[in-house]
N, C-alpha and C positions, 0 to 999 in steps of 0.2 A: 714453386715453393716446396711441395713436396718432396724434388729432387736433392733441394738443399737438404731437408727434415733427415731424408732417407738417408745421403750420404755420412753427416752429423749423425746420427746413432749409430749408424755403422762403425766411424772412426772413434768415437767413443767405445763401442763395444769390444773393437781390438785393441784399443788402447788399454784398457781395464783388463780383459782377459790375461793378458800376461804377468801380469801383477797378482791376478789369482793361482795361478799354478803352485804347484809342491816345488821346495830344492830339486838339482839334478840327485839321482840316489847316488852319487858319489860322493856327495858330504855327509858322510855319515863320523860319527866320531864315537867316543868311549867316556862316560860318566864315571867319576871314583868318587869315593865318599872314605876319607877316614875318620879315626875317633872312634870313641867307644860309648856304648850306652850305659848308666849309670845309675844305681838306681843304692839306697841308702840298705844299711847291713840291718837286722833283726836288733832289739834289743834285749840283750839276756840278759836273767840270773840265776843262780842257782841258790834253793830256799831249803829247808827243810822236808819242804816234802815233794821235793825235784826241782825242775828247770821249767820255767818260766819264760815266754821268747813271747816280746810283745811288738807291735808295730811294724812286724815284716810283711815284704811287697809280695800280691798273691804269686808274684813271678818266682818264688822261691818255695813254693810251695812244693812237698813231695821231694824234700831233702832226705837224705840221710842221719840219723846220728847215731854214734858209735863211744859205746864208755869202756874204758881202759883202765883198770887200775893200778895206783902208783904205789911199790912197794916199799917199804924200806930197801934199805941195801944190805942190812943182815935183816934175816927175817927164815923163819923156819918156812915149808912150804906143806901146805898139807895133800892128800893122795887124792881128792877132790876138790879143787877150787872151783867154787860156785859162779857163773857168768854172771855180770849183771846187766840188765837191758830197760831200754826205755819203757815204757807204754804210756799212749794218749789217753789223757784223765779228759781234757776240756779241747774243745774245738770253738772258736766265736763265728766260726761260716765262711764262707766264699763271697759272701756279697761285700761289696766293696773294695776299695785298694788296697787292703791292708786288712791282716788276721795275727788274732792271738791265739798261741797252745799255752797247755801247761801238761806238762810228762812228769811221771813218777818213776823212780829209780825202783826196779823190781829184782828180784831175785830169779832162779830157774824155777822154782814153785809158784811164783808169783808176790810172795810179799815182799812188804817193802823196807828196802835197806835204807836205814837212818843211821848207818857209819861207814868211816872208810875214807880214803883219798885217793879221789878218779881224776882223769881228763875225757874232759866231753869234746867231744870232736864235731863238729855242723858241717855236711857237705852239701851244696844246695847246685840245683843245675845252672 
């Protein structure tokens, strides 16, 4: 009885073994994924007392922006045209998915210009 026990787990055990083993490593293959990942754009505006960007994903965070001003097409030029640039008034944090700014249009001294016709440019990674 035992000889039968012994031989029955054995054949069992080769049996099952094989069934355990890895692929030969010649089936190996190549995985592709396309599409893009997608994530929703910032909501702006721009106020009086600058731009306003609410609801953007922190993925976008550590954008660039860039203001450009729009001249007339006759227009005198003066021998110093002042830059104007942003700066961060308010940050609502990094915690979460999603953050608000709010930036103020400044001058090269720092105050703030409340005239004028720019283009705000957003460039986000």
């Amino acid at each position: 009885m035992n000889v039968a026990l012994a031989s029955a787990a054995f054949g069992l055990f080769f049996g099952l073994s094989s069934s355990c083993f890895a692929g030969a490593p010649g089936t190996q293959g190549v995985i592709r994924f396309t599409g893009s990942i997608t994530e929703t754009n910032c909501a702006s505006n721009a106020v009086d007392t600058g731009l306003n960007l609410r609801q953007c994903p922190q993925g976008l965070r550590g954008g660039a922006i860039e203001i450009t001003p729009i001249n007339p097409q006759v227009s005198v030029k003066g021998l110093d045209p002042s830059a104007v640039k942003v700066k961060l008034i308010s940050d609502s944090g990094r915690q979460g998915r999603y953050y608000d700014q709010h930036y103020a249009f400044v001058d090269q001294s720092g105050k703030p210009v409340t005239s004028g016709t720019y283009l705000v440019t957003l460039s986000v990674p």
